[in-house]
N, C-alpha and C positions, 0 to 999 in steps of 0.2 A: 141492787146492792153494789154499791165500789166494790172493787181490790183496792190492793193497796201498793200498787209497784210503785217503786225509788223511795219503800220506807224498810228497805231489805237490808240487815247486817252483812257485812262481807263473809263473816266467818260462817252465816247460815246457806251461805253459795258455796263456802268450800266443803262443806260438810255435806249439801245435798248431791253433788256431784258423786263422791265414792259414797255415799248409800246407795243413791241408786244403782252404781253399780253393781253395787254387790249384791241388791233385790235384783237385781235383773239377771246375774249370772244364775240365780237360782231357779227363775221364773221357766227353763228348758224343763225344769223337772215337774211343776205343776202343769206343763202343758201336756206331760206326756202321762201324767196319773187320770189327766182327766179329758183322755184323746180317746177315741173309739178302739178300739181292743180290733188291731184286724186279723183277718182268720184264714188259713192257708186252706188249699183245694182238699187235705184231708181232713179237717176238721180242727187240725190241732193249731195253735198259736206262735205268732214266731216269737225268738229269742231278744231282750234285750236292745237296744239300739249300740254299739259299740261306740266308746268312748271318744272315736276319731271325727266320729259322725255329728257327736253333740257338740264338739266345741265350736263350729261356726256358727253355730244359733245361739251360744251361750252369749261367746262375745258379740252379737250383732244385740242381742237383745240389752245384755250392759249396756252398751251405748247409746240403744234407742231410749232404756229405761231412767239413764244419768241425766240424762238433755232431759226427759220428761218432768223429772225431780227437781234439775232446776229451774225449770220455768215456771214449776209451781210455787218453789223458795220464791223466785224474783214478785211473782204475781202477788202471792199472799202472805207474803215476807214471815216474819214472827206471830202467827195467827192462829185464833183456835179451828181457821177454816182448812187450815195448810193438811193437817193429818187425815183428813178427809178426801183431798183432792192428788194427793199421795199415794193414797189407797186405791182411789179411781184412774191415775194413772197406771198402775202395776196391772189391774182388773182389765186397762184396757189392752194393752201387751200381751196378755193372757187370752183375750178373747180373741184376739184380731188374729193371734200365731192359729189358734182353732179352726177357728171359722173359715180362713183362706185354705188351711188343708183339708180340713175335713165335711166343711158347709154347715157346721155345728155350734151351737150355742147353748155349751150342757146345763143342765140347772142345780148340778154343785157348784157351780163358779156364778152364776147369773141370782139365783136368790140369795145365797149367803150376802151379794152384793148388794143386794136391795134394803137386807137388815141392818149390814154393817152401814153400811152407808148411813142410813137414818139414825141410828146409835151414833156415829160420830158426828152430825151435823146439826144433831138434838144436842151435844157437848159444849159445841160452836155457838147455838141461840140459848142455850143456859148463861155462857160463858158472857155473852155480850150481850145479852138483852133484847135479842133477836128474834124471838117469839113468830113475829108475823111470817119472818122469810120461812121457816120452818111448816109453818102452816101452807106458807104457799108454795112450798116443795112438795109438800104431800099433795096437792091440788095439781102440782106438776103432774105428777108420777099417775097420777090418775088423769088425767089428760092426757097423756102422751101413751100411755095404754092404753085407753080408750079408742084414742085415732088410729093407732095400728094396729089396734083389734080390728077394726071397720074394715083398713084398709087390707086385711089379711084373708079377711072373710070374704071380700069382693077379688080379689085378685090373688089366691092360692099359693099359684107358680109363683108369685113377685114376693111374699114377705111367709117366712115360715113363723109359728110360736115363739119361737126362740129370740126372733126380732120384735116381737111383739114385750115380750117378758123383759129384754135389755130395754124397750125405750120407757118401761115404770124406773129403771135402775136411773137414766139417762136424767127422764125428767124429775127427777128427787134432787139431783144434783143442779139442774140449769136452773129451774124452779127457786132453788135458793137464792141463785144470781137473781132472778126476776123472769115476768112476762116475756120482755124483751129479748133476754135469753133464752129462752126456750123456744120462744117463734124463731130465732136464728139459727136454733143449733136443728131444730126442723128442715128449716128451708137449707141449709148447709148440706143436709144427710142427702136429700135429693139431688140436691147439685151436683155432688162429688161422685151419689152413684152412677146416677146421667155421665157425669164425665168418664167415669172407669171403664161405663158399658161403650162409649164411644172408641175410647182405648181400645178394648178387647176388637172391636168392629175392625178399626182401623189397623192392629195387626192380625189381622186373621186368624189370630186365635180361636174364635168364636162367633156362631151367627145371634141371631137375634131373639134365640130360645136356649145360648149359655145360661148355664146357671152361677152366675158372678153372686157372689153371698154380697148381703148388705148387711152386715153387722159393723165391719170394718170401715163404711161410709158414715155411720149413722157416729159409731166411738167417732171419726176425724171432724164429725160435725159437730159435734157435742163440744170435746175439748179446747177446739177453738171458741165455741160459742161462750163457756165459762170464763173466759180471759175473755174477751172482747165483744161476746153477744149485746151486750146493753147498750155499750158505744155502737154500735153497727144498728142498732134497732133508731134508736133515738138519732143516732147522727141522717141516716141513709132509709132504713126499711120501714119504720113508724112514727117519723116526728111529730106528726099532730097529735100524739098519745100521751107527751112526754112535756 
């Protein structure tokens, strides 16, 4: 399936900009309703996070979550695909802040994504007559579970459930884009984590049994892949398919 970049209103770029800000200034507090509750040597819980503490993830997050909004405005300009992939940018903001702190991928954030998602992209193929991509996001989403079920079962330490459960959310969404998409946003999640783990290697961070979460490889392989997976499949990774 195309996007639709350079068929984008100006006024729907200036309007995604301060939304997403302002979803994303909010986005501190569903990270932290739905962080793991940590628990002091007596038993009891500690207090609050102080208010001095949240504001530099509030604003890091506005900013990361503004750029995110508009790249979805530019991509999917005026679309009934745009509030879908909207949604999937906030989701993944939300998961990534989790997962790098606490190695967690909880399943109030990860199914509600799976439902919402399909309710807005089932809106999308009512809306346009898109039946098949819809079809073949559900075949994503089952596929892309599938694989990381396999892969979770054979290798334990390297993918928990949690990664397993975000790549049905994953493939629902590249799935829409197409085949091509979703064999990209695959091979992208590997990439990126190979890369991080090389990172971690090379500052000594961590040896070769860190536990680097891959949730936040698999969201940066994904996201790209909805924007540009099908160009990159067709142009570079599958032409003879195409």
């Amino acid at each position: 399936m195309e996007t639709v970049v350079g068929a984008t209103p100006l006024w729907l770029l200036l309007v995604a900009a301060p939304a997403g800000a302002l979803v994303g200034a909010f986005l501190p507090r569903v990270v932290r309703r739905h962080s793991p509750t940590p628990v002091l040597p007596d038993g009891s819980a500690p207090g609050a996070e102080p208010p001095a503490s949240q504001a530099p993830l509030a604003g890091l997050l506005a900013v990361v979550t503004a750029a995110l909004f508009t790249v979805a405005a530019l991509v999917f300009g005026l679309s009934w695909q745009l509030p879908a992939h909207l949604y999937l940018a906030a989701t993944a903001v939300v998961l990534t802040v989790i997962d790098l702190r606490h190695h967690l991928l909880p399943n109030a954030v990860v199914l509600p994504a799976l439902g919402i998602g399909f309710v807005l992209l089932a809106c999308a193929a009512a809306a346009d007559g898109t039946w098949g991509a819809l079809v073949r996001a559900v075949l994503g989403a089952v596929v892309l579970f599938a694989l990381y079920l396999v892969l979770a079962l054979i290798s334990p330490a390297g993918l928990g459930m949690g990664d397993v459960k975000l790549a049905a959310v994953l493939g629902l969404f590249l799935g829409y884009q197409g085949w091509g998409a979703l064999f990209v946003g695959a091979v992208l999640a590997s990439v990126v984590g190979a890369l991080v783990g090389v990172a971690v290697l090379a500052s000594r961070r961590g040896g070769l049994r860190s536990d680097v979460p891959f949730g936040p490889s698999m969201l940066a392989g994904a996201l790209v892949a909805v924007v540009w997976g099908e160009r990159i499949a067709r142009g570079y990774l599958l032409p003879g398919l195409y």
